[in-house]
C-alpha positions as CSV (number, residue, x, y, z in Angstrom):
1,X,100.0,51.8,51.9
2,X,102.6,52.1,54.4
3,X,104.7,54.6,56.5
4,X,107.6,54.2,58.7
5,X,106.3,54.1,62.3
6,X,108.4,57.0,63.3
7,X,107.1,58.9,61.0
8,X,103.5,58.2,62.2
9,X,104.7,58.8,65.8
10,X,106.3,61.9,64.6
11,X,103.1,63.1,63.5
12,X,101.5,62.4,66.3
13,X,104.1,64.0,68.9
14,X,103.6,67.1,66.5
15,X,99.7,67.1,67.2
16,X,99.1,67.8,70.9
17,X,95.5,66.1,71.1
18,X,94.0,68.8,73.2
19,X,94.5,71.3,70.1
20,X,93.1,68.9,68.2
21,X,90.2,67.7,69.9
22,X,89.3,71.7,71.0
23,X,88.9,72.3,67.6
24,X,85.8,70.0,68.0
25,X,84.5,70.1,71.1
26,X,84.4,72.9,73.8
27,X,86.5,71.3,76.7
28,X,87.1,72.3,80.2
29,X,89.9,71.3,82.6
30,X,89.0,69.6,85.5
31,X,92.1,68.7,87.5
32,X,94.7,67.1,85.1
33,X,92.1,66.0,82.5
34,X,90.1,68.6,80.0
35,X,86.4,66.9,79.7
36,X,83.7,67.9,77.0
37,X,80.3,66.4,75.5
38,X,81.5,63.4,73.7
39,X,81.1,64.5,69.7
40,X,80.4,60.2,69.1
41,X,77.1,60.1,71.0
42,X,74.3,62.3,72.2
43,X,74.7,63.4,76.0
44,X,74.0,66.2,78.2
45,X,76.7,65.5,81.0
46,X,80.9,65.5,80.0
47,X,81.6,62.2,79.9
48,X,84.4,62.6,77.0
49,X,88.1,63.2,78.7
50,X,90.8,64.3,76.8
51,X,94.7,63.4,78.9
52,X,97.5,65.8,78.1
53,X,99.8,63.2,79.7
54,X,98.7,60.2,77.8
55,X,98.1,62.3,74.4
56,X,94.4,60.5,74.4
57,X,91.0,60.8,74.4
58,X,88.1,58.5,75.9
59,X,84.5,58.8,76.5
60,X,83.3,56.8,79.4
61,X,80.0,57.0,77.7
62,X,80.3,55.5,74.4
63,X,83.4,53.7,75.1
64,X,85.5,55.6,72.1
65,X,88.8,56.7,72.2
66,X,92.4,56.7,70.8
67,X,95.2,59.1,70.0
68,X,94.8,62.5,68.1
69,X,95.0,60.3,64.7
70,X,92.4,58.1,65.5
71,X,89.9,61.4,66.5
72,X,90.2,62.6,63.4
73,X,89.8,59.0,61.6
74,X,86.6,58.9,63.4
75,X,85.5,62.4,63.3
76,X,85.9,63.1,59.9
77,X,85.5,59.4,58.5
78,X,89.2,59.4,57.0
79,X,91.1,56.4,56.4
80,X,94.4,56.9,58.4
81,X,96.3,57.5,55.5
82,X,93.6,61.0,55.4
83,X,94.2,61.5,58.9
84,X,98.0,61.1,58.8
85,X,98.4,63.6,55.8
86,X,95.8,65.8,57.9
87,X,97.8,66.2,60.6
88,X,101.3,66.0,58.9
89,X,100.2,69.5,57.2
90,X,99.2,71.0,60.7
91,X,102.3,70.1,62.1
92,X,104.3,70.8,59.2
93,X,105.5,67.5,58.7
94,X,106.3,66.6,55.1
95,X,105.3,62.9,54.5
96,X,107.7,60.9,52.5
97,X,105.9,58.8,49.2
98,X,103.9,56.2,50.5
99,X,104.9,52.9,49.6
100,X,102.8,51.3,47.2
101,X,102.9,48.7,45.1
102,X,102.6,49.0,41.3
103,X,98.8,47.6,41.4
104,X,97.9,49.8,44.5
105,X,99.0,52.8,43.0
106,X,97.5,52.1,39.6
107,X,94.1,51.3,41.6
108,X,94.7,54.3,44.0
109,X,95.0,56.6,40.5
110,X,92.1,55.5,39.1
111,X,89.7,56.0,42.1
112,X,90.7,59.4,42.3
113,X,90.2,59.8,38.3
114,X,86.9,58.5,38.3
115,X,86.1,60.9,41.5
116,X,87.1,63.7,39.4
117,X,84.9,62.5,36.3
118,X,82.0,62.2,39.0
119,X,82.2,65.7,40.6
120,X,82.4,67.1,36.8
121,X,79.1,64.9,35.6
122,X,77.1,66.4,39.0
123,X,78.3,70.1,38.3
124,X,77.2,69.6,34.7
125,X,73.4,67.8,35.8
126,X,73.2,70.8,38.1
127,X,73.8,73.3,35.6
128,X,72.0,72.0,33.0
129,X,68.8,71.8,35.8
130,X,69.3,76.0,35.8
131,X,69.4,76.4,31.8
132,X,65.5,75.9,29.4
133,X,66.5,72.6,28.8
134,X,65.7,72.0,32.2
135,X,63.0,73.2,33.2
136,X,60.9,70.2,33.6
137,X,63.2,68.9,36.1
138,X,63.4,71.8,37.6
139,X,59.7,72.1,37.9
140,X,59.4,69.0,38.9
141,X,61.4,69.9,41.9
142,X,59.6,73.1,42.7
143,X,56.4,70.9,42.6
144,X,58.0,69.2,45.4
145,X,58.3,71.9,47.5
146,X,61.9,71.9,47.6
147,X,63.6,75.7,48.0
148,X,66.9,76.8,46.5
149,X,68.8,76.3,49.6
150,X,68.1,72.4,49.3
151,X,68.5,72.0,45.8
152,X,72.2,73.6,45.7
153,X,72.5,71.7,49.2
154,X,71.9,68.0,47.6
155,X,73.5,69.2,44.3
156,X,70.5,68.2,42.4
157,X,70.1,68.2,38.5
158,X,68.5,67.4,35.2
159,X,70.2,64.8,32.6
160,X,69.8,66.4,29.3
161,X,66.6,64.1,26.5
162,X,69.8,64.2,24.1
163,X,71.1,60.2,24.9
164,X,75.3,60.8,24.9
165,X,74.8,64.5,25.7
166,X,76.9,63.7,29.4
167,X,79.4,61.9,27.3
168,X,80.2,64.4,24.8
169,X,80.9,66.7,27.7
170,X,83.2,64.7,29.3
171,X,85.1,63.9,26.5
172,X,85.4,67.8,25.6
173,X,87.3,67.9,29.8
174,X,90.1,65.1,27.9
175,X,88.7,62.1,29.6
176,X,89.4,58.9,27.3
177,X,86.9,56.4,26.7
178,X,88.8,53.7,28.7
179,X,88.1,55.3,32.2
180,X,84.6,56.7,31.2
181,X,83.6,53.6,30.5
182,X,84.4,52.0,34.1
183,X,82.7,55.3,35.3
184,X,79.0,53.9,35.2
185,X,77.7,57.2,33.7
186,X,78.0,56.0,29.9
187,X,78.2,52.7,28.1
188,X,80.3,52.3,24.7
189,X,79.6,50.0,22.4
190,X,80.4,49.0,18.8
191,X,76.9,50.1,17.7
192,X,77.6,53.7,20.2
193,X,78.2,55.5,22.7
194,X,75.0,56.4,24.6
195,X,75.0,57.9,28.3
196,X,73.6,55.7,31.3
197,X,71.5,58.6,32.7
198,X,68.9,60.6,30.5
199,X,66.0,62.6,30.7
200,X,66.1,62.3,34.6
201,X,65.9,64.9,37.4
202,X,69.3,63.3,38.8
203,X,70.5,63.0,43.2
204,X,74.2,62.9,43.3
205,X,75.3,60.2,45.7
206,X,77.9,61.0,48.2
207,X,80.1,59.8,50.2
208,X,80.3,60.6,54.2
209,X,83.1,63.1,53.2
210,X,81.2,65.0,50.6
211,X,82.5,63.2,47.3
212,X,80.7,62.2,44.7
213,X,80.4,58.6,44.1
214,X,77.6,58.0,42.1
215,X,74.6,58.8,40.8
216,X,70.5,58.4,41.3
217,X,68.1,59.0,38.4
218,X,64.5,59.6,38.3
219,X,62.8,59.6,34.9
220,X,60.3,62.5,34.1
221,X,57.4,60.8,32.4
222,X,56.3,57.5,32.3
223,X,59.6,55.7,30.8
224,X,61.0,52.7,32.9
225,X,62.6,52.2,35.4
226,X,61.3,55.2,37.3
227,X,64.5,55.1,39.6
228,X,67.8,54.2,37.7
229,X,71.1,54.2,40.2
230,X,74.9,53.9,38.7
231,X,76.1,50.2,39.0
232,X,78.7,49.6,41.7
233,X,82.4,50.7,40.4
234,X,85.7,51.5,42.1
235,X,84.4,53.9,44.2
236,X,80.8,53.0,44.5
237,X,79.2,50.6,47.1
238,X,75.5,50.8,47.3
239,X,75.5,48.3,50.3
240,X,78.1,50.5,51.9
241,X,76.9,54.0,51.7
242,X,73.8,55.6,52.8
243,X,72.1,58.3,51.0
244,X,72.5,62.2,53.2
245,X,74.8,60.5,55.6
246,X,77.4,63.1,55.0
247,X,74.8,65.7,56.4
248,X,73.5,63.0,59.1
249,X,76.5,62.4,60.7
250,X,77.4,65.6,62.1
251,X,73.5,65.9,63.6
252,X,73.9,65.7,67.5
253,X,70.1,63.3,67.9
254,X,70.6,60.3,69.4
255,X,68.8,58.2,67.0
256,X,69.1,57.9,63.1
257,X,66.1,58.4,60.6
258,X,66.2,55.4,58.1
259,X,64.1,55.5,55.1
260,X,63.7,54.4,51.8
261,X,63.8,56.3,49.2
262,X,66.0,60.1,48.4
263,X,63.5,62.3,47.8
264,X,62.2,61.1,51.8
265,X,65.9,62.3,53.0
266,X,66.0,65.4,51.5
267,X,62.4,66.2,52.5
268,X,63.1,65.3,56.3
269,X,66.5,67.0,55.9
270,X,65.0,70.1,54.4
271,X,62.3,70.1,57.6
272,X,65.1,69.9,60.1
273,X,65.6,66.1,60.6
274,X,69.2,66.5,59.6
275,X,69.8,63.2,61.1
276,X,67.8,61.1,57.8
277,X,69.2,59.0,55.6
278,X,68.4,56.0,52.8
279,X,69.6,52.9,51.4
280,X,70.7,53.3,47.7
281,X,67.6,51.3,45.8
282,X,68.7,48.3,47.9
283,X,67.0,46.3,50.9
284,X,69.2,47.5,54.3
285,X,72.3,45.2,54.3
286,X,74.6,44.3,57.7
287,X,77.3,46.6,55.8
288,X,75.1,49.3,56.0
289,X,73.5,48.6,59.8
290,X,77.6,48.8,60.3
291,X,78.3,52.1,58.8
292,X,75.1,53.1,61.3
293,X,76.8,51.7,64.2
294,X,79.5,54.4,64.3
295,X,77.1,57.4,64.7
296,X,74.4,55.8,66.6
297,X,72.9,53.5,69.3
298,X,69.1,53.4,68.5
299,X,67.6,53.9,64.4
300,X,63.9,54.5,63.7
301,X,62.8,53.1,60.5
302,X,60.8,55.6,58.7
303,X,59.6,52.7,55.6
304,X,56.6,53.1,53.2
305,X,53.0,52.4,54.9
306,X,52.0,50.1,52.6
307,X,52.9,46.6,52.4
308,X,56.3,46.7,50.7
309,X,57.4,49.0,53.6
310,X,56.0,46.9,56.2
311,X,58.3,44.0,54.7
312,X,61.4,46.1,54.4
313,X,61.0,46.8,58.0
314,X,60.8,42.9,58.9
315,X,64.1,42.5,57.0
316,X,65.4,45.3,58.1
317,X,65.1,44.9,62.2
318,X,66.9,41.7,63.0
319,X,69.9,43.0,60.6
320,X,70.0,46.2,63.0
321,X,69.9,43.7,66.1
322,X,72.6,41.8,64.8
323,X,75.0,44.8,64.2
324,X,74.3,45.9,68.2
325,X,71.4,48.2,67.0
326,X,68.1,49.2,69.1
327,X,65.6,49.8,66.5
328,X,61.8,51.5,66.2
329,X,59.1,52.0,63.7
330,X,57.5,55.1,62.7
331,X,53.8,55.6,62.1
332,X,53.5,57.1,58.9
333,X,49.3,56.4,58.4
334,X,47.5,58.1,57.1
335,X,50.1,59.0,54.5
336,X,52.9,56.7,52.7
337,X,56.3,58.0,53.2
338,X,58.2,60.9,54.9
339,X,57.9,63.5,52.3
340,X,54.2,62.8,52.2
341,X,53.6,63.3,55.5
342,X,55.9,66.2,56.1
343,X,54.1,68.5,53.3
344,X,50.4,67.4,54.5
345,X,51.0,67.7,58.1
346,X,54.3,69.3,59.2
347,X,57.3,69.2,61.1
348,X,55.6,69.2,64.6
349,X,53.9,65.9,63.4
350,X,56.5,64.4,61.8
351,X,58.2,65.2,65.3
352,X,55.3,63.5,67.7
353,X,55.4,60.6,65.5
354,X,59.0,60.4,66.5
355,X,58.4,60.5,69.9
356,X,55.7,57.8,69.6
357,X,58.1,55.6,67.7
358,X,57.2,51.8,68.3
359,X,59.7,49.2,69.6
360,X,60.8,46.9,67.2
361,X,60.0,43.6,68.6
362,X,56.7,44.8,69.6
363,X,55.9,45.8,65.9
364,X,56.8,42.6,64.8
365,X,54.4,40.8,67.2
366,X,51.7,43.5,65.5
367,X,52.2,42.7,62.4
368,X,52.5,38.9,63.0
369,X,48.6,39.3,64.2
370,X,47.3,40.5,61.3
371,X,47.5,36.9,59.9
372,X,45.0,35.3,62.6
373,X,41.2,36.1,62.6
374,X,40.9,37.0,66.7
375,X,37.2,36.6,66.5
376,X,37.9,33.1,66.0
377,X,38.5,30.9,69.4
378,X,41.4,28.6,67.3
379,X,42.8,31.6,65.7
380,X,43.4,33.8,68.3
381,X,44.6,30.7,70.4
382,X,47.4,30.2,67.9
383,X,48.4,33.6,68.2
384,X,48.9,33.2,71.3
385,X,51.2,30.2,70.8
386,X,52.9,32.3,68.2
387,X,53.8,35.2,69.9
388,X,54.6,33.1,73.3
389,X,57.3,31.5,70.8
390,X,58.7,34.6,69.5
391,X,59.1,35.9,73.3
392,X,61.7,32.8,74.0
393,X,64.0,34.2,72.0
394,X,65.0,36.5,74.5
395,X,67.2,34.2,76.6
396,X,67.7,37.2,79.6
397,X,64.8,36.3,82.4
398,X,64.1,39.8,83.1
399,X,64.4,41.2,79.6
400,X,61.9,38.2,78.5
401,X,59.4,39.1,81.5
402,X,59.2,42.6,80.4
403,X,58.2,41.9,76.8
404,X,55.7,39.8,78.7
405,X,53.9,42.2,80.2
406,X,54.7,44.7,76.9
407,X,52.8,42.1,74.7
408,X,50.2,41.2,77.4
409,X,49.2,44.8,77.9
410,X,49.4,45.7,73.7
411,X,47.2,43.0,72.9
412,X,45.2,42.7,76.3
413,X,46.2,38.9,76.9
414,X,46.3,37.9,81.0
415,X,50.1,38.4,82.0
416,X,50.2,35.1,84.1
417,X,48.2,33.3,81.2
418,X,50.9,34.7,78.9
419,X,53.7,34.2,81.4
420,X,52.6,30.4,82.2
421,X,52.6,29.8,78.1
422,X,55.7,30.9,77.2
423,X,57.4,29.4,80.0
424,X,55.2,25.8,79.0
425,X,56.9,26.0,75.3
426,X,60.4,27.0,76.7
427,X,60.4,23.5,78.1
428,X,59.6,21.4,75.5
429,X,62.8,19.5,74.8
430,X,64.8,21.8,72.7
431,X,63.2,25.2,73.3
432,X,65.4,26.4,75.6
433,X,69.0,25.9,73.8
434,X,66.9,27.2,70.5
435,X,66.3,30.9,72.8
436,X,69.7,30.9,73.9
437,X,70.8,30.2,70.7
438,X,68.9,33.3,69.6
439,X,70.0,35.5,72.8
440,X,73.7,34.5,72.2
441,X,73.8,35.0,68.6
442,X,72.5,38.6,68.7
443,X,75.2,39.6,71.4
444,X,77.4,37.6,69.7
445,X,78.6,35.6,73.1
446,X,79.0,32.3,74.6
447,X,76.8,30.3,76.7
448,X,78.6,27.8,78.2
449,X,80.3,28.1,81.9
450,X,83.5,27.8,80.3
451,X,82.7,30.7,78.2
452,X,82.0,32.4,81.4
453,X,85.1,31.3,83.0
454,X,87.1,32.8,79.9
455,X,85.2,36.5,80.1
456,X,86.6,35.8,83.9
457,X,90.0,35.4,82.8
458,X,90.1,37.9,80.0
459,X,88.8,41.0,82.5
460,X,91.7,39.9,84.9
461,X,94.4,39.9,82.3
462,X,92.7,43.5,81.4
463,X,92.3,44.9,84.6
464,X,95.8,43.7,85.7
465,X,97.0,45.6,82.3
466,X,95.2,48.9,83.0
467,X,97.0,49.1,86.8
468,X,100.2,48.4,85.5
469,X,99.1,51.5,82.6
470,X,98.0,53.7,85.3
471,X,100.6,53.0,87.8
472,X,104.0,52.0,86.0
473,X,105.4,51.6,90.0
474,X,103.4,48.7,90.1
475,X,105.6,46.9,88.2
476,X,108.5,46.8,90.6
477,X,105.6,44.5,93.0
478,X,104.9,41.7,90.4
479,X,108.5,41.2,89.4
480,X,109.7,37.4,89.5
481,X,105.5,36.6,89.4
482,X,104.6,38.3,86.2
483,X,105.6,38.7,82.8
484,X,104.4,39.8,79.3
485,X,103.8,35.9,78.7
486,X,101.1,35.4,81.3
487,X,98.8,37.4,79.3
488,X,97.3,34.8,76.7
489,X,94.4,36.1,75.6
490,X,95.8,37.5,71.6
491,X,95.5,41.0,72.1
492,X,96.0,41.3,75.7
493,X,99.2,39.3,75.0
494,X,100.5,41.6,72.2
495,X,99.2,45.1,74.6
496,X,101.3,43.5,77.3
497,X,104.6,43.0,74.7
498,X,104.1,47.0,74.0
499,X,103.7,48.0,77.9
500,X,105.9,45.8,79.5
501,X,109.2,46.6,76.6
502,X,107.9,50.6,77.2
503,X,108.7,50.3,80.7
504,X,111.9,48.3,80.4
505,X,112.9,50.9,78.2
506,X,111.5,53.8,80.4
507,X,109.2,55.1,78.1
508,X,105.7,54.0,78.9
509,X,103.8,55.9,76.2
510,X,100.1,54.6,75.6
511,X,99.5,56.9,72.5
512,X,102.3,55.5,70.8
513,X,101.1,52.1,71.7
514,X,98.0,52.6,70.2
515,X,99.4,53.6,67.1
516,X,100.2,49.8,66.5
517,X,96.4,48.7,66.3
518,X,95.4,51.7,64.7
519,X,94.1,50.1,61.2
520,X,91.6,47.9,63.3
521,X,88.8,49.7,64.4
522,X,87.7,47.1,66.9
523,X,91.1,46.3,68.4
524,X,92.1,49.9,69.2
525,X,89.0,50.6,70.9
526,X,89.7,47.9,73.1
527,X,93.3,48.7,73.8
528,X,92.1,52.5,74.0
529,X,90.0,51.3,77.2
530,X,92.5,49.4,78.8
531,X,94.2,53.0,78.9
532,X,91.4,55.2,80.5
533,X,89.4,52.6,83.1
534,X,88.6,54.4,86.1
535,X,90.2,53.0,89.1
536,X,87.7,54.7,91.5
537,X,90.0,54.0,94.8
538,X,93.5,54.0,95.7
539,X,95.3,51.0,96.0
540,X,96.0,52.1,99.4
541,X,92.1,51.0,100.1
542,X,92.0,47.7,101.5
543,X,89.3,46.4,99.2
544,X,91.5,47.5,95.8
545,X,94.9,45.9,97.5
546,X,92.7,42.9,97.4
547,X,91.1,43.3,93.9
548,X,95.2,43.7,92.7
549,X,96.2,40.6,94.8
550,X,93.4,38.7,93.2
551,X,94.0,39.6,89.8
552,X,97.6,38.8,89.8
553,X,96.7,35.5,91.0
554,X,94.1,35.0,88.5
555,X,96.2,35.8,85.4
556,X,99.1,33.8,86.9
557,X,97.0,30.5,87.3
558,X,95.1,31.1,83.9
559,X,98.8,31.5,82.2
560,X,99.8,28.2,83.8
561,X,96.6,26.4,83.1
562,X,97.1,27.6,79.4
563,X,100.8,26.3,79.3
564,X,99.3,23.1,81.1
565,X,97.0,22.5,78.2
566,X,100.2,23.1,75.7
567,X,102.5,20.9,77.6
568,X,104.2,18.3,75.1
569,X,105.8,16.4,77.8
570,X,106.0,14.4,81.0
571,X,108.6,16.7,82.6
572,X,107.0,19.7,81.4
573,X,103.7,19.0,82.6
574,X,105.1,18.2,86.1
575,X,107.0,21.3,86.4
576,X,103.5,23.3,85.8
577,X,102.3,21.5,88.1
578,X,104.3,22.4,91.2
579,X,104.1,26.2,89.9
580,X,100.1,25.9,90.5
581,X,100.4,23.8,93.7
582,X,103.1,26.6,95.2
583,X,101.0,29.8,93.7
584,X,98.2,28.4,96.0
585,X,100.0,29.1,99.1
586,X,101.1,32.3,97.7
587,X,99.8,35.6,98.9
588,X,100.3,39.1,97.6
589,X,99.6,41.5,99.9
590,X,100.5,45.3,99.2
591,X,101.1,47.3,102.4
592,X,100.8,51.1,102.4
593,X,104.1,51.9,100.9
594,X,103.2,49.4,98.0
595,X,106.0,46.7,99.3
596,X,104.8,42.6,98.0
597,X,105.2,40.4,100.7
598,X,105.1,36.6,99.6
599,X,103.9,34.2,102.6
């Protein structure tokens, strides 16, 4: 799908952010910015600012931000096509017919028929839950304690004993057999037509913005399988949605309940944890630690006591890790799940137990030593080795000596003992590189100096572009020395094309800038920053005429080391050459009045 970008700018000039964004989150002006509790994270001091001048948004705490389309992408979970149309009707802007190919407009079509055919089926479960055909399901929801409020809440209903009874229904609304079929709620065959979901209380799936995307089925009696979930269709994901997340994402706690199963989620929810959800019938999968990711720093998994949750959990933490995660584990003995507990002991509880949460890495080492006997000398020796093993995969000194002391304390082993051990087995040959292997892979960096010496290079390149964002003046002093070209790094490179063209052209306009990364999440966040870092002092101070001076340098030499490395010959490579051997006697110095003066 695709609009003109003047349109999308138009749409966008229409929207002033700060009646957007108010309509959110109380702000208050402080000088030229408004400022407000970020709506992305928990926090108790304003740390979100909201420019008038720029026409963005950025939270110092969290690191989100972007333009008044991409507020209401991540407020609301729209695509940007959603958030375009959003704010086109605000403004009154009428949007011309997206462009779409023949395929994408037969597939777009069909998602929002089979949505249709899903919000039908759930009224009809949730009616038929209300009528004396019902009443076992209905019961059976009563028997678990749920009230009125949560069953109309979670839309939950009863699928009819009668096997095509859905199917007959929908076919009396003028659906045809060709899209019911790709629905997942009935299968059609030469011998029939029976419906996928019968004699089950039934938990409508949603999606974070409310619709209807599948279905969950528990049978009443003994039938199998107890728990029956529609297979994945157009508009169904199971390893992409998460059960209650369209309630759990508007919950202001800093953490996320994960558990396992629905009737644990609307138990919790029901109780006040409005911040619970589940995986749909599947193990936790990095799509879903993901879709986490953008409402939360830290989860809590709330699993099963028994075995099977205890194993979930294992998978389930270095996933979380991976995806950026912190991650805990919740006591639920003496009882097995969330709803469980919550009826036998309460909110309060449930609440402690929150509170008492265990770190992940330290459950793991728990549950790692229920496989020695520690009354036997050999046993407990090799747990020791064991868990001195796991510790090197923390490749951070300090962070590593912490979980020393966590684990020496937990399991009352001699720190030093401990200490001494796992610093034996991180030099056996190998050891080392295997825990910075680890270290690196779960912060998803490089190890290597030159590694280092690139993260040098890329913060000059985006400091240097945030002073020339901040003060466009700046661009007079660093004419002849830079250019758009000297910023190599990919994205730095194509900001720099945007910035340096919008000031040519005397239009320096970050919103509109940012329009151009807009359909990737991880790219406009990072051009979003490069727009809102805090210069804390004026360049007038001596220390930040040095920090400019120093970054000029650096993204000059970097640029001609790059072009070195690319040179494809003799004369070219020489001519680089004398450029880095003269920008070594050059010095930029910027007096009060901002003048360069080349020595």
């Amino acid at each position: 799908m695709y609009y003109p970008e003047e349109i999308v700018e138009e749409v966008r000039t229409r929207n002033d952010i700060v009646d957007i964004i108010s309509g959110y989150v109380k702000l208050q002006k402080k000088g030229s910015n408004y400022f407000g509790l970020c709506p992305f994270h928990n926090e108790k001091s304003p740390s979100f600012s909201v420019s008038p001048q720029k026409q963005m948004y950025y939270c110092f705490g969290c690191g989100a931000g972007g333009n008044a389309i991409t507020f209401v992408m991540e407020y609301e979970n729209y695509s940007f096509p959603e958030a375009l149309k959003m704010l086109a009707d605000r403004a009154g802007v009428r949007l011309p017919e997206a462009e779409y190919s023949q395929e994408e407009k037969v597939r777009a079509d069909r998602r929002q028929e089979l949505l249709m055919i899903n919000k039908a089926a759930a009224n009809y479960f949730y009616y038929q839950l209300h009528q004396p055909q019902g009443r076992y399901g209905y019961e059976y929801f009563k028997k678990r304690e749920l009230t009125e409020e949560t069953i109309r809440r979670f839309g939950l209903g009863y699928a009819n004993k009668t096997s095509n009874d859905l199917y007959q229904y929908l076919r009396s609304k003028g659906y045809p057999d060709e899209i019911l079929k790709d629905s997942g709620l009935v299968t059609i065959e030469e011998r029939g037509t029976y419906d996928k979901f019968w004699n089950r209380v039934m938990f409508p799936i949603m999606d974070v913005n409310s619709r209807v995307v599948g279905f969950g089925g528990r049978v009443m009696g003994d039938g199998e399988p107890k728990y029956l979930n529609s297979p994945e269709t157009l508009v169904f994901d199971k390893s992409r949605n998460l059960y209650g997340l369209n309630y759990a994402r508007t919950s202001r706690e800093k953490y996320m309940l994960v558990c396992e199963g629905y009737m644990d989620v609307i138990a919790l929810q029901q109780a006040g944890f409005l911040n619970a959800v589940a995986s749909l019938g599947t193990a936790l999968t990095a799509q879903h630690a993901v879709l986490l990711k953008r409402y939360t720093g830290l989860v809590i998994l709330t699993y099963d006591s028994d075995n099977a949750g205890v194993k979930a959990a294992l998978r389930a933490i270095p996933i979380l890790k991976e995806a950026g995660l912190s991650a805990k584990v919740l006591n639920m003995r003496p009882h097995k799940d969330p709803d469980e507990f919550i009826r036998n002991l309460g909110a309060d509880a449930f609440r402690e137990r929150i509170s008492e949460a265990q770190n992940s890495f330290l459950f793991e080492i728990e549950v790692m030593k229920r496989d020695y006997q520690l009354e036997d000398p050999e046993q407990k020796t090799r747990f020791y080795h064991a868990a001195a093993q796991k510790l090197l995969e923390f490749g951070e000194e300090l962070e590593r000596d912490n979980y020393i002391q966590a684990v020496a304390r937990e399991h009352m082993i001699p720190y030093e003992n401990l200490r001494r051990l796992v610093n034996r087995l991180g030099n056996v040959p190998g050891a080392a590189l295997r825990a910075e292997s680890a270290h690196q892979e779960r912060r998803g960096q490089r190890g290597t100096r030159g590694g280092e010496k690139d993260d040098g290079n890329r913060r000059a390149q985006r400091l240097l572009l945030t002073w020339l964002i901040e003060r466009p003046e700046l661009f007079g002093r660093i004419e002849g020395i830079i250019t758009e070209e000297d910023f190599v790094e990919p994205l730095y490179h194509q900001t720099a094309q945007l910035v340096f063209e919008g000031y040519r052209q005397g239009n320096l306009n970050p919103a509109e800038i940012l329009n151009h990364f807009i359909n990737d999440e991880e790219q406009y966040r990072e051009v979003a920053a490069l727009f809102h870092a805090r210069l804390e002092e004026s360049l007038n101070n001596d220390g930040q005429r040095k920090a400019f001076s120093d970054m000029v340098y650096r993204v000059k030499n970097n640029s001609l080391d790059h072009a070195r490395q690319q040179a494809t010959n003799l004369n070219e490579l020489q001519r680089i050459i004398r450029e880095q051997a003269a920008l070594k006697k050059l010095s930029i110095t910027i007096d009060q009045e901002m003048d360069p003066k080349r020595q």
